[in-house]
DOZAFI-588794 format. One line per field, with one value per residue (C-alpha): x, z, y. Coordinates in Angstrom, 1 decimal. Layout:
N
u: c(X | ...) $
w: c(Z | ...) $
v: c(Y | ...) $
//
This chain:
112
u: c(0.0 | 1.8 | 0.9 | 1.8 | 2.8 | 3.9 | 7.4 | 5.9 | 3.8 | 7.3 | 9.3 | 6.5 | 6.4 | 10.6 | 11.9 | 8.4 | 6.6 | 8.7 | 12.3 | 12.1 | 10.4 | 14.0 | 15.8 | 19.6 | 21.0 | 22.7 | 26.3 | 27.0 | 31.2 | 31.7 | 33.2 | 34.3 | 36.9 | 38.9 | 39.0 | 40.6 | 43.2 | 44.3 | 44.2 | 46.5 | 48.9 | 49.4 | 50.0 | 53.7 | 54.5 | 53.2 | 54.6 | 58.4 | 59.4 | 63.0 | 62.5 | 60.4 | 58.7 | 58.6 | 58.0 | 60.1 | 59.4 | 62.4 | 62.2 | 64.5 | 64.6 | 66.8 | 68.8 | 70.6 | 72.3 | 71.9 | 69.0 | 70.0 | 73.6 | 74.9 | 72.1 | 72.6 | 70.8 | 69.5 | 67.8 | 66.3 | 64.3 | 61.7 | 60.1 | 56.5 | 53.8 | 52.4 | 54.3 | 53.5 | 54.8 | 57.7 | 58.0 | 58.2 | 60.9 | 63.2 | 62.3 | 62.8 | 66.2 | 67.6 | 66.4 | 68.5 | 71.8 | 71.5 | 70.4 | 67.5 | 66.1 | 63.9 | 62.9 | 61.0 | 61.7 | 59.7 | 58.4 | 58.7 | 58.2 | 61.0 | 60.9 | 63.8) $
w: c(0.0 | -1.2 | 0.8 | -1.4 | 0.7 | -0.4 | 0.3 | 2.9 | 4.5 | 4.7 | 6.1 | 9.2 | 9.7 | 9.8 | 11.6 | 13.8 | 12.9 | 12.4 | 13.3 | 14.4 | 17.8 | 19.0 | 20.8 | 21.1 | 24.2 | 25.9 | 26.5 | 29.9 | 29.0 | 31.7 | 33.2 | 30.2 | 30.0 | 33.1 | 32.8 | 28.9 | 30.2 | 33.3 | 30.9 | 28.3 | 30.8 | 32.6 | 29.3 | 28.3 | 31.5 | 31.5 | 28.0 | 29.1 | 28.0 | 28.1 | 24.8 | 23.5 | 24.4 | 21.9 | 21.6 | 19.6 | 18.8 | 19.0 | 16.9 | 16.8 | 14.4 | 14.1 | 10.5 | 8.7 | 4.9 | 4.6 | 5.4 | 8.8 | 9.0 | 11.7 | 13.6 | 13.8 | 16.4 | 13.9 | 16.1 | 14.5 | 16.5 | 14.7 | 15.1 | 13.8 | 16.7 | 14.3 | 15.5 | 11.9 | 10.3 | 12.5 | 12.0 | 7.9 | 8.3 | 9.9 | 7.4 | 4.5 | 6.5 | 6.8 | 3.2 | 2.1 | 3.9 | 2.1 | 4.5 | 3.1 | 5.9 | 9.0 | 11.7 | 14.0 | 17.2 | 19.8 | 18.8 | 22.4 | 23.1 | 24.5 | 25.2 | 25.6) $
v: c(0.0 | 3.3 | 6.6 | 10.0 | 12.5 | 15.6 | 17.3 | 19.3 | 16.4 | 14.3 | 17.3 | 17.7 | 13.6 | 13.6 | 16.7 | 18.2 | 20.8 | 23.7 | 24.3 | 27.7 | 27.2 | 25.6 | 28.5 | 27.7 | 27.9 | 30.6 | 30.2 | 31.4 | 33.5 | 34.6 | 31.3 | 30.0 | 32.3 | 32.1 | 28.1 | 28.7 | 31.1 | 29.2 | 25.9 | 28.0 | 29.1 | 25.8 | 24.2 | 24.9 | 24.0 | 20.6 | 20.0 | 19.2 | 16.3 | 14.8 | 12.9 | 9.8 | 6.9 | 4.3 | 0.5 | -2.2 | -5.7 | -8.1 | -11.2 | -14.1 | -16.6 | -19.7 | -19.8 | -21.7 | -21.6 | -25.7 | -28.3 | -29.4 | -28.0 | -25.2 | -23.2 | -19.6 | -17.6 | -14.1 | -11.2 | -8.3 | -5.3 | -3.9 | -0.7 | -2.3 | -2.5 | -5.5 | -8.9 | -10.6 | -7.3 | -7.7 | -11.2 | -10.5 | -7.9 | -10.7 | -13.1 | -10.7 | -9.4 | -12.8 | -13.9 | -10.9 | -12.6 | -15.5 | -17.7 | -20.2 | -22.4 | -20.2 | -21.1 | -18.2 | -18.7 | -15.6 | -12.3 | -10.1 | -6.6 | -4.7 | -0.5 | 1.9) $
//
């Protein structure tokens, strides 16, 4: 069953009646103003900072040049947040020292 309404007739049954009966309301400045400057003048001060804070990924993977020959232990840190993305840097690093056989051995988080 279709109902034709006109523009008007869809405008009342969506937003009211009529739009100009809403009064905004009154910002009250007088307080707002002392809170913004003490806010503006405490915040240089709280801004020192001796450097920063950042978060590493430290993947170690067992390699090797030949099918079962000697181990060697490889570690790469990564700078990713994302342990697969990390774990693909290592691989891809090692891969690019010519070694062919990888075996992952932890992903861990470290911080300095």
């Amino acid at each position: 069953m279709a109902i034709e309404l006109s523009e008007e007739e869809m405008r009342k049954a969506l937003f009211g009646t009529s739009t100009d009966t809403v009064t905004p309301p009154v910002p009250s400045s007088a307080p707002a103003l002392p809170i913004l400057q003490s806010a503006a003048s405490q915040s240089p001060q709280a801004k020192k900072t001796s450097g920063y804070h950042t978060s590493k990924l430290r993947v170690t993977l067992h390699v090797s040049k030949v099918y079962e020959g000697d181990v060697d232990v490889f570690v790469l840190e990564s700078s990713s947040l994302s342990k697969l993305v990390a774990e693909q840097e290592a691989k891809a690093a090692a891969k690019k020292k010519k070694y062919k056989y990888l075996e992952l051995v932890s992903v861990e988080s470290i911080s300095k």
